[in-house]
mmCIF file of the N, C-alpha and C atoms, coordinates in Angstrom:
data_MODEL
# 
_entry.id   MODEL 
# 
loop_
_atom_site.group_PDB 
_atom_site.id 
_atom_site.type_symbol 
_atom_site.label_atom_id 
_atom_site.label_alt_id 
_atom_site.label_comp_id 
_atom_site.label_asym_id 
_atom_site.label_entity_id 
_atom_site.label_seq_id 
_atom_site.pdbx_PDB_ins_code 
_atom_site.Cartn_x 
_atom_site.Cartn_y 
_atom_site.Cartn_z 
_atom_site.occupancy 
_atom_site.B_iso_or_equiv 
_atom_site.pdbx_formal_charge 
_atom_site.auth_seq_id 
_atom_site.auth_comp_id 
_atom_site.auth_asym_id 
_atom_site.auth_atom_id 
_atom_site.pdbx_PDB_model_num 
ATOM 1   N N  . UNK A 1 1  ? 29.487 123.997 145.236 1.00 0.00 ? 1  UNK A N  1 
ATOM 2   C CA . UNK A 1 1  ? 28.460 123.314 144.471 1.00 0.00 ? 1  UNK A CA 1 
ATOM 3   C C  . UNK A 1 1  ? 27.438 122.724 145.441 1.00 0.00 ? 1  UNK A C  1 
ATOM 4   N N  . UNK A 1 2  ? 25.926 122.942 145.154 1.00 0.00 ? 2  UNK A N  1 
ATOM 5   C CA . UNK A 1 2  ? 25.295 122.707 145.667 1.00 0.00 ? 2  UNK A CA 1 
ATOM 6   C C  . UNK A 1 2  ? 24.654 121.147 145.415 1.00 0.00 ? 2  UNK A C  1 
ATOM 7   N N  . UNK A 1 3  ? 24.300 120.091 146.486 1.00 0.00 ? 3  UNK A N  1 
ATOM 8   C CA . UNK A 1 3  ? 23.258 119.329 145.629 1.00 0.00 ? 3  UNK A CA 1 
ATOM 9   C C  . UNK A 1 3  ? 22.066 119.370 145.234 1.00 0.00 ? 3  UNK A C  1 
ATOM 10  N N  . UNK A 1 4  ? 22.175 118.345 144.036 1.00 0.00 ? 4  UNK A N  1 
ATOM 11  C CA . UNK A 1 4  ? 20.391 118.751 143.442 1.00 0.00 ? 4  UNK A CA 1 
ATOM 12  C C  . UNK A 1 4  ? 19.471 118.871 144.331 1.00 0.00 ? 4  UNK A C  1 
ATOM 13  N N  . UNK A 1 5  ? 18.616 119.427 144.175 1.00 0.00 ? 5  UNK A N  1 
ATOM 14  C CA . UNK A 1 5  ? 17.242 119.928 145.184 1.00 0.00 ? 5  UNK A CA 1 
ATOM 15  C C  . UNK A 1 5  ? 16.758 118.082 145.832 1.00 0.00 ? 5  UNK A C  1 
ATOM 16  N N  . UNK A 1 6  ? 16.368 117.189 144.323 1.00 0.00 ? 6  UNK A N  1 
ATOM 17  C CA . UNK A 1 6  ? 15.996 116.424 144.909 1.00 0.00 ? 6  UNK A CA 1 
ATOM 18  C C  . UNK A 1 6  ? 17.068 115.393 145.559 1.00 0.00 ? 6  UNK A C  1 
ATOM 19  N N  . UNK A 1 7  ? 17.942 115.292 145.646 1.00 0.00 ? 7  UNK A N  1 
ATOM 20  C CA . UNK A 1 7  ? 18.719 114.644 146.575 1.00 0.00 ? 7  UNK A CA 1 
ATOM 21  C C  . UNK A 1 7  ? 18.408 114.062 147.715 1.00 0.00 ? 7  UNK A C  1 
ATOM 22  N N  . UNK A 1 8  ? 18.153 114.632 148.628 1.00 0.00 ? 8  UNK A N  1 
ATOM 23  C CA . UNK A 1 8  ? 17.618 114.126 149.761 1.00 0.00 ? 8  UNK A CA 1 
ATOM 24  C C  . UNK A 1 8  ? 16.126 113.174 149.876 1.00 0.00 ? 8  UNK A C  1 
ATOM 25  N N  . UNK A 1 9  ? 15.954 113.060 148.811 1.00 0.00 ? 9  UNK A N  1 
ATOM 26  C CA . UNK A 1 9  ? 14.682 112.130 147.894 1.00 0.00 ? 9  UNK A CA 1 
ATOM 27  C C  . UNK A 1 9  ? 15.447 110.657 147.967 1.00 0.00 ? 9  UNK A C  1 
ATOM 28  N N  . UNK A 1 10 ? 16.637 110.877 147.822 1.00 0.00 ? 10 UNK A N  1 
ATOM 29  C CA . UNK A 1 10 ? 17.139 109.256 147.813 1.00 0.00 ? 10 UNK A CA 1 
ATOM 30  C C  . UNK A 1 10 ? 18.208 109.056 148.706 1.00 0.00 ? 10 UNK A C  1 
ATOM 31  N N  . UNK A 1 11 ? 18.078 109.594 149.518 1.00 0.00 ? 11 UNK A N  1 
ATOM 32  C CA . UNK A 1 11 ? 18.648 109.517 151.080 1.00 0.00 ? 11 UNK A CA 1 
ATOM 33  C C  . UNK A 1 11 ? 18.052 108.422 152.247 1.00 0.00 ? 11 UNK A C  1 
ATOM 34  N N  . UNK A 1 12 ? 18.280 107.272 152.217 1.00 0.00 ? 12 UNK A N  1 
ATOM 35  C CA . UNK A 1 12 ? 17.615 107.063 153.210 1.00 0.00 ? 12 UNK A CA 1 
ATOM 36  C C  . UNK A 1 12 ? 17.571 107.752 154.587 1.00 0.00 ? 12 UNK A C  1 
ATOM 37  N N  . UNK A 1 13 ? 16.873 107.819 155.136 1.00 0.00 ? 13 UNK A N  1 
ATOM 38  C CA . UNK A 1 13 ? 16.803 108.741 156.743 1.00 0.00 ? 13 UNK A CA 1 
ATOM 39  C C  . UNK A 1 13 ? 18.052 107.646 157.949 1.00 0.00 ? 13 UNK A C  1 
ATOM 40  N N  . UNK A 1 14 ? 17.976 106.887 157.435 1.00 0.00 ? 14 UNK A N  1 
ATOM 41  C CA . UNK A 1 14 ? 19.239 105.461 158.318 1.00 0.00 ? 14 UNK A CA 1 
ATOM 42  C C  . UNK A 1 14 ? 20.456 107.083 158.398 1.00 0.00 ? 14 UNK A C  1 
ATOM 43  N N  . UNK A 1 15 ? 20.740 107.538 157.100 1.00 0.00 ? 15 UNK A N  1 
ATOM 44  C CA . UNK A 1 15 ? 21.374 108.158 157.093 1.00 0.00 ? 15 UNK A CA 1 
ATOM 45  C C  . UNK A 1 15 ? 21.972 109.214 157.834 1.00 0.00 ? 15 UNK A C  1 
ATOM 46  N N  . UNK A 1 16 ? 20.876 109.854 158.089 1.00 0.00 ? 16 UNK A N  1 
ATOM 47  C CA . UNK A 1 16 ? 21.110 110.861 159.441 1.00 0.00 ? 16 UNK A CA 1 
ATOM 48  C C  . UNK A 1 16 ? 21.673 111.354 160.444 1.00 0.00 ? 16 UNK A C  1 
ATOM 49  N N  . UNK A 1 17 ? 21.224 110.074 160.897 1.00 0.00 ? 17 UNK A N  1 
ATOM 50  C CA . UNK A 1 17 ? 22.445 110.471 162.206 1.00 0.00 ? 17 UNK A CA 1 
ATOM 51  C C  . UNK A 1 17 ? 24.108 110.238 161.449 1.00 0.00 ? 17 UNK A C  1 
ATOM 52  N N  . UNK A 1 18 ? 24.016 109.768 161.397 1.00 0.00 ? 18 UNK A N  1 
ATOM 53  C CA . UNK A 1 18 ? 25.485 109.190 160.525 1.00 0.00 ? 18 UNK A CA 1 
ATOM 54  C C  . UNK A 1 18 ? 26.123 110.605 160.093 1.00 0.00 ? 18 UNK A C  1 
ATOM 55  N N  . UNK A 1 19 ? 25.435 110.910 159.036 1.00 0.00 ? 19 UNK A N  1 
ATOM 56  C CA . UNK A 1 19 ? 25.706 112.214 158.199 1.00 0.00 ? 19 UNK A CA 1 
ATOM 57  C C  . UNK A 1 19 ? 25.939 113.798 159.389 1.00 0.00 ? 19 UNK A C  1 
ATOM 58  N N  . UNK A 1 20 ? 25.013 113.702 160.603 1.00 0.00 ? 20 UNK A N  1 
ATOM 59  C CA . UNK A 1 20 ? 24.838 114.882 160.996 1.00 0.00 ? 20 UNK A CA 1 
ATOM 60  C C  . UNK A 1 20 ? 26.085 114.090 162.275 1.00 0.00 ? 20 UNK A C  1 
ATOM 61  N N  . UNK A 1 21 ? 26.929 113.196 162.674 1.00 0.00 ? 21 UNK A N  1 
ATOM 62  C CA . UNK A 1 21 ? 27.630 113.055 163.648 1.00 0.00 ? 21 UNK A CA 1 
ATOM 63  C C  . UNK A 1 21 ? 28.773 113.371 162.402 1.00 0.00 ? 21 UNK A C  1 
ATOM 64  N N  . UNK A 1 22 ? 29.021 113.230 161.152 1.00 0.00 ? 22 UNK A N  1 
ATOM 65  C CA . UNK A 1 22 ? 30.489 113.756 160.613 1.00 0.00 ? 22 UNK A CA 1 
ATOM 66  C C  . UNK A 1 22 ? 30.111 115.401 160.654 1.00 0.00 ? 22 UNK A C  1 
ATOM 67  N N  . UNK A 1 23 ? 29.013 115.973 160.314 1.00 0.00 ? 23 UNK A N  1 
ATOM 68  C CA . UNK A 1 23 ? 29.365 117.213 160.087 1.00 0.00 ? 23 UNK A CA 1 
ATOM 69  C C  . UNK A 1 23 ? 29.461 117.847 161.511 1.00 0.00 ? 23 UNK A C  1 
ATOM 70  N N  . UNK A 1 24 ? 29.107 117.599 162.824 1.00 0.00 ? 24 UNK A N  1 
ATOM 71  C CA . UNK A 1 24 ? 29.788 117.861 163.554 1.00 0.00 ? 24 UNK A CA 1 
ATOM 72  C C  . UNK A 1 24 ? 30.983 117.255 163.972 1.00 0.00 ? 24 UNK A C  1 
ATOM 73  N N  . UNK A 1 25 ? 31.480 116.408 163.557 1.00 0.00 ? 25 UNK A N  1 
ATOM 74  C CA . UNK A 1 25 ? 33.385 116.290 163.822 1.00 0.00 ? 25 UNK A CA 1 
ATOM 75  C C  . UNK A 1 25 ? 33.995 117.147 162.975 1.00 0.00 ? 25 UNK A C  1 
ATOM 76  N N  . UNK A 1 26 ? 33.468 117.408 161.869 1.00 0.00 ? 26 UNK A N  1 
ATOM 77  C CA . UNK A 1 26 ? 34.009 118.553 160.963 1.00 0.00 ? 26 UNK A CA 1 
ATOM 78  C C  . UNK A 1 26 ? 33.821 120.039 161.605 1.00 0.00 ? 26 UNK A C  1 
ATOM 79  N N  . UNK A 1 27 ? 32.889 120.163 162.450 1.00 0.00 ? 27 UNK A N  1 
ATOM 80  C CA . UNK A 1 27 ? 32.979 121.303 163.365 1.00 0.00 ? 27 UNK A CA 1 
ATOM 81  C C  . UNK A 1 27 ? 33.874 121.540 164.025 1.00 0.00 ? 27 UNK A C  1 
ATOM 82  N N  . UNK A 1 28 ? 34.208 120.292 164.755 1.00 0.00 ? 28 UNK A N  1 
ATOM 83  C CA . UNK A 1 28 ? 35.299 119.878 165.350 1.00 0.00 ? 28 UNK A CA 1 
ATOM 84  C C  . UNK A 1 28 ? 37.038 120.591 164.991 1.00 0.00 ? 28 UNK A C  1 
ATOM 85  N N  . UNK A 1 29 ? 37.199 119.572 163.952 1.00 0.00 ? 29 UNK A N  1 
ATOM 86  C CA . UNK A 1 29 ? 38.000 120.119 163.222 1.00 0.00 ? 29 UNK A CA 1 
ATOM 87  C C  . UNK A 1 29 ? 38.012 121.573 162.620 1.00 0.00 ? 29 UNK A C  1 
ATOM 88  N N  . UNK A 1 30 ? 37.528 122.412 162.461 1.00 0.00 ? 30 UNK A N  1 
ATOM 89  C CA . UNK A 1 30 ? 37.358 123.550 162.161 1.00 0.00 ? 30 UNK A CA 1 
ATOM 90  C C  . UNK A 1 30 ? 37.790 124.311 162.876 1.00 0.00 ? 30 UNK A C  1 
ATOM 91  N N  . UNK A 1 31 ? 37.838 124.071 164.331 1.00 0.00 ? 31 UNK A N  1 
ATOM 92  C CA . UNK A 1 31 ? 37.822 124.552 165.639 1.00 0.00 ? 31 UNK A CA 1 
ATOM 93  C C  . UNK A 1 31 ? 39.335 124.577 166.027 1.00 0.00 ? 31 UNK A C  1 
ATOM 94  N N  . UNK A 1 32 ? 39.720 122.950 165.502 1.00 0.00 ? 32 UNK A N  1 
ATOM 95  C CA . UNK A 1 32 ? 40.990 122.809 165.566 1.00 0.00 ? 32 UNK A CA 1 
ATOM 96  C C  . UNK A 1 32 ? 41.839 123.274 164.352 1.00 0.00 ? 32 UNK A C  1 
ATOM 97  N N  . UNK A 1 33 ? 41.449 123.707 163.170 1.00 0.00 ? 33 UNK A N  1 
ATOM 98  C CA . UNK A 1 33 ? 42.542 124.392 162.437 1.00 0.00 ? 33 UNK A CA 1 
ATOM 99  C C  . UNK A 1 33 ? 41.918 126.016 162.574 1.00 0.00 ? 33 UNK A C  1 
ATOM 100 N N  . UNK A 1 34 ? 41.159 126.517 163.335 1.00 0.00 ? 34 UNK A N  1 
ATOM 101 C CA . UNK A 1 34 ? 40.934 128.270 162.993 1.00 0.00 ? 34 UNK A CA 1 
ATOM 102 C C  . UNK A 1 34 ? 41.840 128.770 164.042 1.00 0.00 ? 34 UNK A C  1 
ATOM 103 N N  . UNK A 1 35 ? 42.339 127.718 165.383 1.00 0.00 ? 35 UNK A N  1 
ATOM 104 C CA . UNK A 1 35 ? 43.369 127.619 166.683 1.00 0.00 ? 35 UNK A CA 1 
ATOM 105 C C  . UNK A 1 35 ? 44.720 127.696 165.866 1.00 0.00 ? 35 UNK A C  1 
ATOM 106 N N  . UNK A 1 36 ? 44.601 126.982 165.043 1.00 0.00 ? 36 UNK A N  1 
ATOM 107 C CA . UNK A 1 36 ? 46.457 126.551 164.380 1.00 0.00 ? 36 UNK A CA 1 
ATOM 108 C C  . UNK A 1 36 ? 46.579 127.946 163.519 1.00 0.00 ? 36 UNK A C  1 
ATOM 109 N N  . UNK A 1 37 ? 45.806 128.405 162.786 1.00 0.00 ? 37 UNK A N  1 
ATOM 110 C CA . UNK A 1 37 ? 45.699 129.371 161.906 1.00 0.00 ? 37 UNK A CA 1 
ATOM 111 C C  . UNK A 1 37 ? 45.836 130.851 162.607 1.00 0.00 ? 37 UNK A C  1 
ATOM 112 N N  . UNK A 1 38 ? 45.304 130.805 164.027 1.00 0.00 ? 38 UNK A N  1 
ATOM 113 C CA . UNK A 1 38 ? 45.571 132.318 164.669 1.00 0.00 ? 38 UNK A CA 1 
ATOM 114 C C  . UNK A 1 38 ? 47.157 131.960 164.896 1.00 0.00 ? 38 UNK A C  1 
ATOM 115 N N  . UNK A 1 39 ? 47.551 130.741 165.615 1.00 0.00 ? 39 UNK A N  1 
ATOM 116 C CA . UNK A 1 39 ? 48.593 130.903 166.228 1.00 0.00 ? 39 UNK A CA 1 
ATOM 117 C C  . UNK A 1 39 ? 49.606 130.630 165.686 1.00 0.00 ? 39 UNK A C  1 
ATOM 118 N N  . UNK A 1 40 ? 49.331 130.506 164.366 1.00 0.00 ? 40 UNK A N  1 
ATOM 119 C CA . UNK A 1 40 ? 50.546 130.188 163.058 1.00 0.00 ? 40 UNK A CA 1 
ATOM 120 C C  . UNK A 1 40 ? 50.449 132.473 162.721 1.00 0.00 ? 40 UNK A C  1 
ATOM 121 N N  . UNK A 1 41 ? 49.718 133.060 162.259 1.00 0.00 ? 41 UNK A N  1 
ATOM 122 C CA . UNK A 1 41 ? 49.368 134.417 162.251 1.00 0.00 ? 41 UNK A CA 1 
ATOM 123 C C  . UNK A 1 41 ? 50.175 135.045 163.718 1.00 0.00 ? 41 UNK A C  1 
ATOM 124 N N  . UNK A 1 42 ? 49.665 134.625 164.425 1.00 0.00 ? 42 UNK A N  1 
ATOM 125 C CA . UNK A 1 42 ? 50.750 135.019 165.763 1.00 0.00 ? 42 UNK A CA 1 
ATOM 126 C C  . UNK A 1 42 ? 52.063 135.079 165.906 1.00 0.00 ? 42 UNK A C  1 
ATOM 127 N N  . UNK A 1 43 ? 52.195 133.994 165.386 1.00 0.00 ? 43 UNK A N  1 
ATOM 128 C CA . UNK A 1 43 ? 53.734 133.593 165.152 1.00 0.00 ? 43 UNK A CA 1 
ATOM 129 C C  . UNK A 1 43 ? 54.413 134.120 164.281 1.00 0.00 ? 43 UNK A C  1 
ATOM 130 N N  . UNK A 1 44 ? 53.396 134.729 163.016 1.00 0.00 ? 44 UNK A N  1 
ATOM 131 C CA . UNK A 1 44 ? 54.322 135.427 161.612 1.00 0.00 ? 44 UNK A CA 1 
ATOM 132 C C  . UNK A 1 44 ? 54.528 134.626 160.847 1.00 0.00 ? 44 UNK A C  1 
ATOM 133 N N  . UNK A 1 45 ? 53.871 133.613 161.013 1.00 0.00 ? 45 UNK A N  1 
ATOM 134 C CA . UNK A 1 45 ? 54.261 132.633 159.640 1.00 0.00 ? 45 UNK A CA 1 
ATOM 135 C C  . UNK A 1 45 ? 52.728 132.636 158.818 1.00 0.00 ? 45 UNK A C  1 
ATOM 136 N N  . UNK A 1 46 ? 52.964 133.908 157.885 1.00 0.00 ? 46 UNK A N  1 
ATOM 137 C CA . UNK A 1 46 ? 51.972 134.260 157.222 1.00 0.00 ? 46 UNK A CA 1 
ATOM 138 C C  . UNK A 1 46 ? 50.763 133.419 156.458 1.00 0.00 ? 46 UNK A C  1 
ATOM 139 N N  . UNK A 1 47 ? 52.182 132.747 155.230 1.00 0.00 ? 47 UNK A N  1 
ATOM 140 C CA . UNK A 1 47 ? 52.015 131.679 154.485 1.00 0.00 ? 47 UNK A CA 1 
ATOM 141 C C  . UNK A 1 47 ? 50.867 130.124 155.131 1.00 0.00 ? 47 UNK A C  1 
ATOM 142 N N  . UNK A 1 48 ? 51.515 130.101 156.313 1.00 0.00 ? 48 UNK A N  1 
ATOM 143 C CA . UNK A 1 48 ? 50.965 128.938 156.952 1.00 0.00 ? 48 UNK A CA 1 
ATOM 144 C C  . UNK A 1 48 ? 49.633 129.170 157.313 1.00 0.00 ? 48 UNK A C  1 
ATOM 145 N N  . UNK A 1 49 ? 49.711 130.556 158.192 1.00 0.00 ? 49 UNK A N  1 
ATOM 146 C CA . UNK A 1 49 ? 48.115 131.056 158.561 1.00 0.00 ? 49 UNK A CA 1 
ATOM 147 C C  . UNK A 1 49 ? 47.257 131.155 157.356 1.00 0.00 ? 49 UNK A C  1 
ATOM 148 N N  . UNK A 1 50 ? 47.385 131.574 156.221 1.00 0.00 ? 50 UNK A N  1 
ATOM 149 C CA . UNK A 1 50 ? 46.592 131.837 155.182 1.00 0.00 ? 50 UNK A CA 1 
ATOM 150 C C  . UNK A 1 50 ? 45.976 130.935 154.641 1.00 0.00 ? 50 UNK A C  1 
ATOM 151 N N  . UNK A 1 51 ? 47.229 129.993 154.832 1.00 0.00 ? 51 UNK A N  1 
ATOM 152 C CA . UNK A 1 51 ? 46.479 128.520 153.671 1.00 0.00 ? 51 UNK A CA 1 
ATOM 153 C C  . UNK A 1 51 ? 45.852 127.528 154.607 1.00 0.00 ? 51 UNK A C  1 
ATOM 154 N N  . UNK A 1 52 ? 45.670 127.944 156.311 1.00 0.00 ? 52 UNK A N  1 
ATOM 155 C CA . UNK A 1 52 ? 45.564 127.333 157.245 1.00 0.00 ? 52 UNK A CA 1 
ATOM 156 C C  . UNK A 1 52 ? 43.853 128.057 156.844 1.00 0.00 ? 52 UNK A C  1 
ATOM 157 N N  . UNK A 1 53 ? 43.458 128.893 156.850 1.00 0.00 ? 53 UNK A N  1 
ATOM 158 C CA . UNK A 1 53 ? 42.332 129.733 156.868 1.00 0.00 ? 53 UNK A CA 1 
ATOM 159 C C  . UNK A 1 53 ? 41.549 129.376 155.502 1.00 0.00 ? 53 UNK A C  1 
ATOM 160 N N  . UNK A 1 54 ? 42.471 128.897 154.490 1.00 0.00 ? 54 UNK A N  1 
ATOM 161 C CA . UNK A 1 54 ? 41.921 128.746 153.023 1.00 0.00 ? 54 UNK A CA 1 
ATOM 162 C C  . UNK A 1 54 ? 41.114 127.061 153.508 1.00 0.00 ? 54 UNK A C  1 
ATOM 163 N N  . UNK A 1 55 ? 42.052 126.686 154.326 1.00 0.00 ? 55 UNK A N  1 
ATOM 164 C CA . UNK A 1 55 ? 41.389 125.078 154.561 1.00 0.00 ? 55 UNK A CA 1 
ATOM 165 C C  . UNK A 1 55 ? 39.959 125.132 155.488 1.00 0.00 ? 55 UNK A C  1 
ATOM 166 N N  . UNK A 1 56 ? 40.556 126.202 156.581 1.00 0.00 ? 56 UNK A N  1 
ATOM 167 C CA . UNK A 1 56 ? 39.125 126.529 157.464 1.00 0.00 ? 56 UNK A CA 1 
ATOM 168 C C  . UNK A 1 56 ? 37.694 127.051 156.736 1.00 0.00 ? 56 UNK A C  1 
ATOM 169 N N  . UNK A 1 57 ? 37.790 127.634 155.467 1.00 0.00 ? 57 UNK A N  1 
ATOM 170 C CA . UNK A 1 57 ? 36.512 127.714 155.042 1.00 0.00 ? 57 UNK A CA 1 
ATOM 171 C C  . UNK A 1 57 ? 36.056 126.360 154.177 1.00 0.00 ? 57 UNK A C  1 
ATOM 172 N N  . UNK A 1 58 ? 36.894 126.071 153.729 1.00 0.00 ? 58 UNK A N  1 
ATOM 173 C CA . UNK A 1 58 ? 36.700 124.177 152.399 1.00 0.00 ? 58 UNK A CA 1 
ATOM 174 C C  . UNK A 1 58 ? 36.274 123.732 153.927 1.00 0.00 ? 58 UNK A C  1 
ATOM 175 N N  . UNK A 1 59 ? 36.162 123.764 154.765 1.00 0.00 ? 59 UNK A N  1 
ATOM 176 C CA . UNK A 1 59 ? 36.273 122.488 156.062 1.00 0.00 ? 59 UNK A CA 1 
ATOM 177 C C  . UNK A 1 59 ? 34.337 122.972 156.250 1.00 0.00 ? 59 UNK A C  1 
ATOM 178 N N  . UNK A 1 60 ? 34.160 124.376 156.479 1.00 0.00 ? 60 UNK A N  1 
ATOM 179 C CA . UNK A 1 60 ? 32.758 124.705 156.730 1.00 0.00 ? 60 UNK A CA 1 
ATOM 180 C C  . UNK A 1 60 ? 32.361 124.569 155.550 1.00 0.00 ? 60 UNK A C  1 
ATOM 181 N N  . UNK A 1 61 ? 32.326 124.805 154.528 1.00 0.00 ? 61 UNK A N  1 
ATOM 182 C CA . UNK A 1 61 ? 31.593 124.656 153.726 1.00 0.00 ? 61 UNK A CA 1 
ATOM 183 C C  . UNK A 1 61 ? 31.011 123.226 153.600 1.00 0.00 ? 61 UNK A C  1 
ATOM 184 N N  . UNK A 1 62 ? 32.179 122.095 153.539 1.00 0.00 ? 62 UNK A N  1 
ATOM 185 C CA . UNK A 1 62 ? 31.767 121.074 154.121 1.00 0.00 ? 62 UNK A CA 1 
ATOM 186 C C  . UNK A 1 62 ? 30.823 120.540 154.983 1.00 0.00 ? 62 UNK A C  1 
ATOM 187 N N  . UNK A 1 63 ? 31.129 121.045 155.948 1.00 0.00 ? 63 UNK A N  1 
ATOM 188 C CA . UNK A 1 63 ? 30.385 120.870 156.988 1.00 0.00 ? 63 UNK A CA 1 
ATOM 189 C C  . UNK A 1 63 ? 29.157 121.598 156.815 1.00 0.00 ? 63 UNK A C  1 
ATOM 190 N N  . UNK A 1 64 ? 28.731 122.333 156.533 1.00 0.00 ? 64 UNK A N  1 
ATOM 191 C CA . UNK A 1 64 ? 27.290 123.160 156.110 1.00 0.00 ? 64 UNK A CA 1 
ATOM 192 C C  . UNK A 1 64 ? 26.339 122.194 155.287 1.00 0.00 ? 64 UNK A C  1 
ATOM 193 N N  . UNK A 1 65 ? 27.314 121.451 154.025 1.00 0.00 ? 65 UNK A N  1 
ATOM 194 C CA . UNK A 1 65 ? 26.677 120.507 152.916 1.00 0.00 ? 65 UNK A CA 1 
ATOM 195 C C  . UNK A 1 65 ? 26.342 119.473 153.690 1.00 0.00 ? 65 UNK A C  1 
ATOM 196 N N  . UNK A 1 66 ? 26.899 118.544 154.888 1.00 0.00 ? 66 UNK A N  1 
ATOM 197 C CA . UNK A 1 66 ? 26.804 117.293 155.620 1.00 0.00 ? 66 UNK A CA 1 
ATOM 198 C C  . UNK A 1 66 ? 25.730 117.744 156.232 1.00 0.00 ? 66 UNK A C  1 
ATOM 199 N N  . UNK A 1 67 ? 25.635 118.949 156.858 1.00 0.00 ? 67 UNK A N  1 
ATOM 200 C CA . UNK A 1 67 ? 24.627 119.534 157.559 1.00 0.00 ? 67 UNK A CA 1 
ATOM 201 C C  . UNK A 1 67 ? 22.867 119.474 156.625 1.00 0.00 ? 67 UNK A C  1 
ATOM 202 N N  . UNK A 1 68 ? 23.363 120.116 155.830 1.00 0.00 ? 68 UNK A N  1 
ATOM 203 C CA . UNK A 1 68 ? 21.951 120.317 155.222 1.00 0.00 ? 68 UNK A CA 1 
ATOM 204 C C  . UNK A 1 68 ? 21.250 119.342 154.714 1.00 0.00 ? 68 UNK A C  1 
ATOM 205 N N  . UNK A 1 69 ? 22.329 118.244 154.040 1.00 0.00 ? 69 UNK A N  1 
ATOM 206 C CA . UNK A 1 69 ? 22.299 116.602 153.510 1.00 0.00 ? 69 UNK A CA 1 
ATOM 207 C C  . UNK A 1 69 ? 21.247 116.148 154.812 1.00 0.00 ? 69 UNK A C  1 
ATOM 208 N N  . UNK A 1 70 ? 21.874 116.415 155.782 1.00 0.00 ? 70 UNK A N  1 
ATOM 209 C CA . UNK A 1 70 ? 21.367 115.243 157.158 1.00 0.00 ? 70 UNK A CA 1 
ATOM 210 C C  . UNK A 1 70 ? 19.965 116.134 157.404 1.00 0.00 ? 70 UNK A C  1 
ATOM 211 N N  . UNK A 1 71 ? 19.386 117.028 157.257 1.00 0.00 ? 71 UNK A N  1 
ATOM 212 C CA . UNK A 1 71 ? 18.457 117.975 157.844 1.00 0.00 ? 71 UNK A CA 1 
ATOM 213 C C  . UNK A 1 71 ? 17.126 117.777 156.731 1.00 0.00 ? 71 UNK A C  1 
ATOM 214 N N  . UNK A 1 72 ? 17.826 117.514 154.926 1.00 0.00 ? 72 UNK A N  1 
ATOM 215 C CA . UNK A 1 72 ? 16.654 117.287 154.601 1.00 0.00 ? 72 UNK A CA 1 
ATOM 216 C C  . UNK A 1 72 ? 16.016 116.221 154.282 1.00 0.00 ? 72 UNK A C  1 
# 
């Protein structure tokens, strides 16, 4: 789900940095479960890698929305 177009209309700009330092820790994190997710897949523990990978995209997508929030 996207936010409304005008959204960023009632954003104060204070906001910004704020907003664009979580969506890069959420990069962060991304980084650190797409690592757990190969090496859970490595390991053969299918189940774990999959739902490890189901979290790695909810995590970017996230992070894309914090992103775009802080940019407009």
């Amino acid at each position: 789900m996207t936010p409304p177009p005008d959204l960023s209309a009632r954003i104060p700009t204070t906001f910004a940095p704020e907003l664009s330092s979580l969506a890069s820790t959420l990069d962060d994190v991304v980084h650190r479960v797409t690592t757990l997710a190969e090496q859970a897949g490595a390991s053969h523990l299918d189940e774990v890698s999959i739902e490890l990978f189901r979290i790695e995209r909810n995590l970017i997508s996230a992070a894309r929305r914090l992103d775009k929030l802080a940019r407009d």
